[in-house]
matplotlib code that plots the C-alpha trace (Angstrom):
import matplotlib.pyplot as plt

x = [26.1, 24.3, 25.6, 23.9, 25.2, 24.0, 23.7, 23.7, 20.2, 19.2, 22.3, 22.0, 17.7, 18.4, 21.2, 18.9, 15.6, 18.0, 17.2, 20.6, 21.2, 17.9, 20.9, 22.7, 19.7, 18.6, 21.6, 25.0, 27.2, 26.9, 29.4, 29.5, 31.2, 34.0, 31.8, 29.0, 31.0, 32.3, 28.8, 27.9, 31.3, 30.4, 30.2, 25.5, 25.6, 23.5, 26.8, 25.3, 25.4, 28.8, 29.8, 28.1, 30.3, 34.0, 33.6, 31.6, 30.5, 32.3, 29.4, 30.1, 32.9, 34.1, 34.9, 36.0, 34.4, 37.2, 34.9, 32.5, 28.6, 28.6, 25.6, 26.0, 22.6, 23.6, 26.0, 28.9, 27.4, 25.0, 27.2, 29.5, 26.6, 25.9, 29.0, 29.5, 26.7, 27.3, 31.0, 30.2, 27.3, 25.1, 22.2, 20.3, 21.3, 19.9, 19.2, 16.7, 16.6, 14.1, 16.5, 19.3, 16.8, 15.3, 19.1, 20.1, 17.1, 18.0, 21.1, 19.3, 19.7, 17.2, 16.9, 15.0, 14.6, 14.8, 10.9, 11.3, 13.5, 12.2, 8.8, 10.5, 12.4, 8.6, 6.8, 9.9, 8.9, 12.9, 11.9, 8.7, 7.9, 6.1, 9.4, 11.8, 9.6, 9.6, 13.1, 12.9, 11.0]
y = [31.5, 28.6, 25.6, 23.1, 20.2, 19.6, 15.8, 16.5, 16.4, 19.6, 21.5, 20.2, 21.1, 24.0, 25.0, 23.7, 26.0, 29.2, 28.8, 28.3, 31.6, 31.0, 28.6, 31.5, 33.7, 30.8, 29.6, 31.3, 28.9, 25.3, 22.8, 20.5, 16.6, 15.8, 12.7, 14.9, 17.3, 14.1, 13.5, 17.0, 17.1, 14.3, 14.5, 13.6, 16.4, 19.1, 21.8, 24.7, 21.9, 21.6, 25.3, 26.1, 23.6, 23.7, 27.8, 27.4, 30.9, 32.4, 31.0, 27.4, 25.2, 21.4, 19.1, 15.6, 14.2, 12.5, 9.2, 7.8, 6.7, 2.8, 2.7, 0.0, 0.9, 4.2, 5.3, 6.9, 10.6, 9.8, 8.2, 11.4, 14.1, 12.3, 12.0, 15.9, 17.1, 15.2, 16.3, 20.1, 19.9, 21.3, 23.1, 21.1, 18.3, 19.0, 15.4, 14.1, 10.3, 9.1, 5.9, 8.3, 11.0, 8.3, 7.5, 11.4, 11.7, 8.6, 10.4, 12.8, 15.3, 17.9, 17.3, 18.9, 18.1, 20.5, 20.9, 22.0, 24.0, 25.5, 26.1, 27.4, 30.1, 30.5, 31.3, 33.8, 36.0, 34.5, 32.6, 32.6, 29.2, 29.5, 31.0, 28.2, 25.3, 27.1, 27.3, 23.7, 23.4]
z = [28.8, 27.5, 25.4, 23.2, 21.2, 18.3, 16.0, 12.3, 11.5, 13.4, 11.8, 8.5, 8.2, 9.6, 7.1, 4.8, 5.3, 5.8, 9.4, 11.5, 12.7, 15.4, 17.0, 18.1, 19.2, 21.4, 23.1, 23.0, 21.5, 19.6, 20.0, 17.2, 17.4, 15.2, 13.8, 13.1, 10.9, 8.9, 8.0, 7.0, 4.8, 2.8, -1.2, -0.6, 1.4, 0.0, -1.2, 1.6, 4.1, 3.7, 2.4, 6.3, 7.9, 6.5, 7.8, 10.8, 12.7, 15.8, 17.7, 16.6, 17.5, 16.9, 19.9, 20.3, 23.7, 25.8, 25.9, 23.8, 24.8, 25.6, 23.7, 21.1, 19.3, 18.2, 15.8, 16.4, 15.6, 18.3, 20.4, 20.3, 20.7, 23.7, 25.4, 24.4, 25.9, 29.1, 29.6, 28.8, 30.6, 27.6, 28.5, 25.8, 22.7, 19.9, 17.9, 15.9, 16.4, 18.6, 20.0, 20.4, 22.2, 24.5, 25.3, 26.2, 28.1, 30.3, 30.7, 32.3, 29.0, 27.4, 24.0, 20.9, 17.5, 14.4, 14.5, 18.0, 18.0, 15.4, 17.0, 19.9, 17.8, 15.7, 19.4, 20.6, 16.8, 15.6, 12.5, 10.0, 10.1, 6.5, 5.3, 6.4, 5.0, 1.8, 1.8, 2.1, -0.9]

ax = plt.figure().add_subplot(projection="3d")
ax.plot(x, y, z, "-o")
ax.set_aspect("equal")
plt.show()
């Protein structure tokens, strides 16, 4: 079984561009921080963003890590996805900003970013790239 994390930029683009359901075709399950799902229920967020996240899939869960990063230039999303990833041993974290990705990696993390991920779905013939940007649109 593999496990990613995920920040809320990957979840809330690929919400956005119809494009979520490659998550559980690429991994098996998607573990979600507490402060992330703060951030994706707040009144900017675009309403499917939220409508996705207050009833989350089978294949999606919301955690609390037990510590936070010490990383005092990252917020606390960041901070959280992090620590997540490193206590549940994630197979990958899925985060889009570059400072935090830098960080995870000198954790010794894998990370992608939506337009990764979504390339690596595109290349295994699980999303029309075409079709999700126009979603976007």
């Amino acid at each position: 079984m593999s496990l990613v994390v995920a920040d809320s930029g990957p979840v809330h683009y690929l919400v956005l561009c119809g494009a979520i359901e490659i998550i559980p075709k690429l991994y098996s399950q998607l573990v979600i921080p507490a402060a992330v799902v703060q951030e994706l229920t707040r009144t900017h967020t675009p309403p499917a963003v939220r409508l996705w996240i207050q009833t989350p899939p089978q294949w999606a869960t919301v955690q609390t890590p037990t510590q936070l990063d010490p990383a005092k230039n990252l917020g606390l999303r960041e901070r959280e996805a992090i620590a997540l990833a490193l206590e549940l041993k994630a197979n990958q974290l899925l985060i889009d900003d570059r400072v935090a990705r830098r960080m995870a990696v000198r954790r010794g993390l894998l990370t992608a970013g939506t337009v990764g991920l979504m390339e690596q779905a595109s290349a295994n013939g699980l999303l029309n790239l075409s079709d999700a940007m126009e979603n976007l649109l």
